[in-house]
N, C-alpha and C positions, 0 to 999 in steps of 0.2 A: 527561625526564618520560615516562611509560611510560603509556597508555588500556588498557593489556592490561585482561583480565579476562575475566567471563564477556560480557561487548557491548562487547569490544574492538574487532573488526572493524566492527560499526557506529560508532564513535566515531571510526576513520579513515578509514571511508567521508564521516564528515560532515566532517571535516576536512579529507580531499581534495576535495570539493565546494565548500567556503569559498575553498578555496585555487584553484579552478577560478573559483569568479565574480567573487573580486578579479581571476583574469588576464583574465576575458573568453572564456573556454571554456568556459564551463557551457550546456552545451542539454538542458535536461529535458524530459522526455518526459511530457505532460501528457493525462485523460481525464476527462472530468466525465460524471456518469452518475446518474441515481435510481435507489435502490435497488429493486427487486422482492419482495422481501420483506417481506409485511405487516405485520409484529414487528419491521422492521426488521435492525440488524445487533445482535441479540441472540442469547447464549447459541447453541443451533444453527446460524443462520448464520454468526456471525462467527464459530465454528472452522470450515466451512468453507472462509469467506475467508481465516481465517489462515495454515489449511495449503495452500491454492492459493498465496498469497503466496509461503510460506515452500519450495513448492516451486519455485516459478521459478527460483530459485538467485539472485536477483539483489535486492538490497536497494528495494524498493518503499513509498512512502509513502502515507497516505488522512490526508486532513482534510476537515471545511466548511467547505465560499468564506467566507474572510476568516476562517480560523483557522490557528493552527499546524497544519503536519503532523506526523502522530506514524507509527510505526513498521508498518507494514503485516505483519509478521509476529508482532508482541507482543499475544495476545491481550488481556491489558489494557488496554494501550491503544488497541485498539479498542471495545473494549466503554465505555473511558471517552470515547468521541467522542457517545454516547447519541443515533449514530443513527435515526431515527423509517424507516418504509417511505413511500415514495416523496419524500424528501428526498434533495437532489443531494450528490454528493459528488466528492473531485475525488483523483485516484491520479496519481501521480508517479512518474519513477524517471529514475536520468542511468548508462545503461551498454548496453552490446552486447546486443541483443535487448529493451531497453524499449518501441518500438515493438508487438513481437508481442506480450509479457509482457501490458502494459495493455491491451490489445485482448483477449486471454483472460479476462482479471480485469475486465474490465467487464462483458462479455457475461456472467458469471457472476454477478455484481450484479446486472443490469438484469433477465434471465431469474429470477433469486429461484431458483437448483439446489437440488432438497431435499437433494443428494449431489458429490461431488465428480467430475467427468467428469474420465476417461480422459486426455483431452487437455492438462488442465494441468498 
């Protein structure tokens, strides 16, 4: 059975991650932070966030405490989380550099960027 497609690579990202916390080697890397944004993550910021996401290179998650997380690079589904400005949110990610990754991407939350900086 084949996930190719056009969110192929996300679909065996999530599958090697199922497959990580059935063995007990799953350590994600976890960041809760309110947003600075006083519109929240709408329309201008959440692109954004989505292209800082989607630049890290590394598959990153956002949801709110005690909800599913959704895809941190799909604009829609960010925009469907109908985050408010200064409600917490909590970013995820299980790979080589998620450490620095969500330390970039929160600082960029928390500060409310009218732009994308340089640095992510």
């Amino acid at each position: 059975m084949s996930l190719a497609g056009s969110s192929g690579a996300v679909c065996e990202s999530g599958l090697d991650n199922i497959v990580r916390f059935v063995k007990g080697s799953f350590n994600m890397a976890e960041r809760r932070v309110n947003v600075g944004w006083a519109e929240g993550l709408h329309a201008r910021p959440a692109s954004i966030f989505v292209r800082a996401a989607t630049a890290s290179g590394i598959p990153v998650t956002i949801a709110k405490p005690d909800t599913a997380p959704v895809n941190a690079a799909s604009m829609l589904a960010v925009l469907g989380l109908g985050v408010q400005g200064g409600e917490e949110i909590v970013l995820s990610a299980d790979a080589d550099g998620a450490e620095a990754t969500l330390e970039r991407l929160a600082k960029l939350v928390a500060e409310g960027l009218d732009e994308l900086p340089e640095t992510v």
